[in-house]
C-alpha positions, 0 to 999 in steps of 0.5 A, spaced: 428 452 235 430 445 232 429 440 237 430 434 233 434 429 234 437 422 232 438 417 238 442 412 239 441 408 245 448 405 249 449 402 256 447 409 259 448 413 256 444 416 249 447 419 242 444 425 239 445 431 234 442 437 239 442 445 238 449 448 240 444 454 244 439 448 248 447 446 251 448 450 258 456 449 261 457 446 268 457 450 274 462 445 276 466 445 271 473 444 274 476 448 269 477 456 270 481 458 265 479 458 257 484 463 253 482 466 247 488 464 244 488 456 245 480 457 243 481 459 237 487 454 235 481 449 237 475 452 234 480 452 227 482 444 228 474 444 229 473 447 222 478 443 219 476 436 221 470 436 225 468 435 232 472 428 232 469 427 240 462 429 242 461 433 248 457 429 255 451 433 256 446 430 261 438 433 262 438 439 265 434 440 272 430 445 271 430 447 263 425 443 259 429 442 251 435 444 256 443 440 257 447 442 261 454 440 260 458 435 263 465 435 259 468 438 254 467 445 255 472 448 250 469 444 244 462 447 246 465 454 247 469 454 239 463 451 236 459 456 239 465 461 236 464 458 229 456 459 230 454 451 228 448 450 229 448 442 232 453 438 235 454 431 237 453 429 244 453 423 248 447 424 253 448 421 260 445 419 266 450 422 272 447 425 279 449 432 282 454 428 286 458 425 279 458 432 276 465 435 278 467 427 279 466 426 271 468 433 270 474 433 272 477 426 270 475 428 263 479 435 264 485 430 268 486 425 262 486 431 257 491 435 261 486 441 259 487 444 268 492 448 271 495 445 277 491 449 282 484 448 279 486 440 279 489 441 286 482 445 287 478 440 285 481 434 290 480 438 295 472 439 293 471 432 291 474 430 297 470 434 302 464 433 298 463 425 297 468 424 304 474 420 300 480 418 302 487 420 299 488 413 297 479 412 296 480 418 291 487 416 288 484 409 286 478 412 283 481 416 278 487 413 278 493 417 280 498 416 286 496 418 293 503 422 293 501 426 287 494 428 290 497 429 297 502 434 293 498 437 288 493 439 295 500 443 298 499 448 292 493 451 295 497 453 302 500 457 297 498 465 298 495 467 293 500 471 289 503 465 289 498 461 286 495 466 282 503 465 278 503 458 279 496 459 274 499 464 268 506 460 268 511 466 271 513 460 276 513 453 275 510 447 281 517 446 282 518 453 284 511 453 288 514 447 292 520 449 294 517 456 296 513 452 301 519 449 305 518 456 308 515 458 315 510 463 313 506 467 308 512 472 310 517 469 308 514 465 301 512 472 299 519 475 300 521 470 296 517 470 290 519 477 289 527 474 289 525 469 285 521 474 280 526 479 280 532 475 278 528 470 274 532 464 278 532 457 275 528 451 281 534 449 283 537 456 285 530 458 288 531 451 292 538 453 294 536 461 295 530 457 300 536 453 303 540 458 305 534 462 307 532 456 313 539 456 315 538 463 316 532 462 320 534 456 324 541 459 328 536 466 327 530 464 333 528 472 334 527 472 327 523 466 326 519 468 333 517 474 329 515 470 323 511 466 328 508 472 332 504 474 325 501 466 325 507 464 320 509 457 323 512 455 329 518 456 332 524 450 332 529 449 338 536 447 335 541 444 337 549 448 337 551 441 332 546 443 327 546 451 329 554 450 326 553 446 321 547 452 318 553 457 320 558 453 315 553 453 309 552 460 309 560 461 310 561 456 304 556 461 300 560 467 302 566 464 300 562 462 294 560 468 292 565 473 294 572 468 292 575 469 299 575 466 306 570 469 310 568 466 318 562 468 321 561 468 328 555 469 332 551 469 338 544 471 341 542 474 335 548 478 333 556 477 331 561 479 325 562 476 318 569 477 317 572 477 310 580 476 308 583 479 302 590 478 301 592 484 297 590 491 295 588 488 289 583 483 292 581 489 297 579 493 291 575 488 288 571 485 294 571 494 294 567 494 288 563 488 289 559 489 295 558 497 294 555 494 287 551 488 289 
């Protein structure tokens, strides 16, 4: 094995030329994920122009002639694909503490994360060096509202978050479902959500209108409750009124006629006027179809 190398001594850190093979990936590496395809992309870039920026390597702990990689795991990886041989990198004195920290700024400022690895990673770096919220968003320069929201994703069940990581929903889809009560109910709405192939705002609307059932409903959501989905809310008879308005105004929406519905105690009516025998006939229709 060819351990030479040409350092160039820099404030803390060290320039060398090292044997792809004597480089080690980051067991904290915040990244998860490295499709086959994006690497391949980057592995072409490389062999057209060059590695353009070296990677950030550090001693290894325990491997003599050994670096483990602090960041820029998809370079090496593509390199290692082109089968080079050397590769530029920059040799840095970081810590075991700083390893994930550096990691994920690296990851952060290229975008190269899912959204559930960077939430993963706030929370690791937070309950590994006790930051705050704020300590942390000031330390990598994100606002504490983004961090705090991007941490809710991982309340998610994982079905969720396992969609939210291949991109069959969106954040905006994810946040929305996270206004229900309850692994139940989210899961019962990301099948909807999957089946109809709904927009966010028709996701964020169909959740409304779900609340709204679950509010005037108390048996239903005391259910939910029983299986440790969330917390039963007392309502008020001006706010139970206003939730049976909503989904009358959505009946009426959707079946283009004047519905009331009329409820007490877990049971009632829904009555839906026609006005001929032609409206009876597509209203006929449309509820023995849907």
């Amino acid at each position: 094995m060819n351990n030479d190398h040409s350092p160039l001594d820099l404030p803390d850190q060290t320039l060398l030329r090292v044997s792809v093979e004597q480089i080690v990936p980051n067991p904290q590496q915040p990244r998860k994920h490295f499709p086959q395809k994006s690497l391949q992309e980057l592995a072409q870039s490389i062999q057209a122009q060059g590695v353009l920026q070296p990677l950030v390597v550090r001693k290894h702990p325990s491997l003599d002639n050994h670096y483990e990689l602090v960041a820029g795991e998809r370079r090496w990886r593509a390199l290692k694909q082109l089968e080079v041989s050397q590769v530029p990198v920059v040799l840095r004195q970081v810590g075991d503490d700083e390893m994930l920290e550096v990691a994920l700024l690296e990851n952060i400022q290229r975008e190269n994360l899912s959204v559930i690895e960077e939430a993963q990673s706030y929370q690791d770096l937070l309950q590994r060096h006790g930051y705050t919220q704020e300590e942390l968003a000031q330390r990598i320069g994100k606002d504490r509202s983004t961090i705090a929201n991007q941490m809710r994703l991982l309340q998610l069940p994982s079905a969720l978050k396992n969609d939210l990581e291949t991109g069959r929903i969106s954040v905006g889809h994810a946040r929305s479902i996270l206004s229900l009560p309850g692994t139940a109910f989210q899961l019962g709405m990301r099948e909807r959500l999957l089946l109809n192939s709904w927009s966010v705002r028709e996701t964020e609307r169909q959740v409304r209108l779900k609340l709204d059932v679950l509010a005037i409903n108390p048996e239903k959501q005391g259910e939910n409750n029983a299986k440790g989905g969330g917390s039963e809310t007392q309502v008020s008879k001006a706010e139970t009124d206003m939730q049976l308005q909503n989904l009358e105004e959505e009946l009426q929406r959707r079946l283009r006629t004047r519905v009331k519905i009329k409820f007490h105690q877990g049971k009632g009516q829904i009555k839906i006027d026609y006005f001929s025998l032609e409206e009876f006939e597509r209203l006929y229709d449309l509820l023995i179809t849907s």
